[in-house]
C-alpha positions as CSV (number, residue, x, y, z in Angstrom):
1,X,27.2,-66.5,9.1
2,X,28.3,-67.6,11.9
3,X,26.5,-71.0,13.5
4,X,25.8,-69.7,16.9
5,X,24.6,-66.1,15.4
6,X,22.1,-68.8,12.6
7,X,21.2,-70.5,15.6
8,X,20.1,-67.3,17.9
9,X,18.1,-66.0,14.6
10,X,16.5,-69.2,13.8
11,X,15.1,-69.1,17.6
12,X,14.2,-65.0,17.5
13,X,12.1,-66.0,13.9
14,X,10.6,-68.9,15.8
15,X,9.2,-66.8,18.6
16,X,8.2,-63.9,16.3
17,X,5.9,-66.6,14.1
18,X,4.7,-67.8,18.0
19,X,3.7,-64.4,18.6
20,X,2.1,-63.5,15.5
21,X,-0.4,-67.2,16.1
22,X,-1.2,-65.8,19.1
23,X,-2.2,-62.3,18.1
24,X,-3.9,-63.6,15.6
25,X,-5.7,-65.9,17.5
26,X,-6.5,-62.7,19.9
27,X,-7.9,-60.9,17.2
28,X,-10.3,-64.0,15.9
29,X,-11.7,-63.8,19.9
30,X,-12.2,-59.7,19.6
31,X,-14.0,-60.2,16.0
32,X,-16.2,-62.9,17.2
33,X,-17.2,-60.8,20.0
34,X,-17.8,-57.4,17.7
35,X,-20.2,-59.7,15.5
36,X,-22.0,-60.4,18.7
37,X,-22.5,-57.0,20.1
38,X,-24.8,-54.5,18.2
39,X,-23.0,-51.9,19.7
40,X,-19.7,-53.0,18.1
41,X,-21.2,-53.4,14.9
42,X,-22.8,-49.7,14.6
43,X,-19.4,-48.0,15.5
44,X,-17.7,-50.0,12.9
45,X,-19.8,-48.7,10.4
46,X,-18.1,-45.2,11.2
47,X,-15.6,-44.3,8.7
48,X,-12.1,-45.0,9.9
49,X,-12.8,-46.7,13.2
50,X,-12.2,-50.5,12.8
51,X,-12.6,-53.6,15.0
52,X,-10.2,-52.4,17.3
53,X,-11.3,-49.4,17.8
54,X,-15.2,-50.4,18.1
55,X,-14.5,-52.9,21.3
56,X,-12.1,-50.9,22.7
57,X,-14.5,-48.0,23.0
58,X,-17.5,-50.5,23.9
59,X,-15.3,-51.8,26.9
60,X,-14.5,-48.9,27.7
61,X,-18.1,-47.0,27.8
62,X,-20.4,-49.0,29.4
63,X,-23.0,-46.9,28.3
64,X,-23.0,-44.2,26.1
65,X,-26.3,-42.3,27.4
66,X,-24.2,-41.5,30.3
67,X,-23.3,-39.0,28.0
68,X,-25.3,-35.9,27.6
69,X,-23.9,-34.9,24.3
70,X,-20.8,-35.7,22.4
71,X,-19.1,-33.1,23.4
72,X,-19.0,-34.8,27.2
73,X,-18.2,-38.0,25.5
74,X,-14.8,-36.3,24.2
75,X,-14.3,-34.6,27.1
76,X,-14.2,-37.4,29.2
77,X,-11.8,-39.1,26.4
78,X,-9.7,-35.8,26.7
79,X,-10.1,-35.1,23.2
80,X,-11.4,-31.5,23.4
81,X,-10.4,-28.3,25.2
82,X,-11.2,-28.2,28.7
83,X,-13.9,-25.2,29.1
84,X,-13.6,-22.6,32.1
85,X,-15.1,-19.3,32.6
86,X,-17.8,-17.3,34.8
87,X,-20.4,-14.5,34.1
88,X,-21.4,-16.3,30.6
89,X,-18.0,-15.6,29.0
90,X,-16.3,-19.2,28.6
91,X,-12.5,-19.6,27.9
92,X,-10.8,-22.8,25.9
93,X,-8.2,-24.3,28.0
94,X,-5.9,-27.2,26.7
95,X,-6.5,-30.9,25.7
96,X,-7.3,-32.3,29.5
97,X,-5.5,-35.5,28.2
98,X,-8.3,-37.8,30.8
99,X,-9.6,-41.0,30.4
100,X,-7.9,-43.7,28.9
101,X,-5.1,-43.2,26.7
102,X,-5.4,-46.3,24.7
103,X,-8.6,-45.3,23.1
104,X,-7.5,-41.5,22.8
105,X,-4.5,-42.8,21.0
106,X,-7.3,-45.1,18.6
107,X,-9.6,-42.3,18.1
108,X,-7.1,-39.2,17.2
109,X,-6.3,-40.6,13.7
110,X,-10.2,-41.0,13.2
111,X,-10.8,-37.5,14.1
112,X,-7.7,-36.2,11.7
113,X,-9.5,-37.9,9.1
């Protein structure tokens, strides 16, 4: 192998091993704050949604009685049909893909499950 090629590898490696102590140390921070918030903590006892998942909605939803039911929680995710209709008949539209992708993109996988 060429010395300059070693050289440009040996560097890449070094920032990959920088980057993987720093994600680390992120998600040290996000699991000290789950244990801290009760909130956090009843979410991850949900099959399939882990620490990630848990803050990410918790950030996101200040408060979840906002929410009349679950099915406006997951509309305002955009994880159900949109709903439209008039004199009582109601008609399924598409996925509104709303609110924040990030936690839709966390939250599909659980729902698959």
């Amino acid at each position: 192998m060429p010395e300059l090629a070693r050289v440009k590898l040996l560097s890449q490696l070094e920032a990959l091993k920088s980057l993987k102590a720093r994600i680390d140390a992120l998600e040290r921070r996000i699991g000290s704050w789950q244990r801290r918030e009760a909130d956090c903590e009843r979410l991850a006892t949900i099959p399939g949604v882990g620490r990630l998942t848990a803050t990410a909605v918790v950030a996101t939803v200040a408060d979840a009685r906002s929410f009349r039911s679950g099915r406006k929680f997951a509309a305002f995710l955009g994880l159900v049909p949109r709903q439209s209709g008039t004199g009582g008949r109601v008609k399924l539209l598409g996925i509104s893909k709303r609110g924040d992708p990030y936690l839709r993109t966390l939250l599909i996988p659980v729902l698959a499950a």
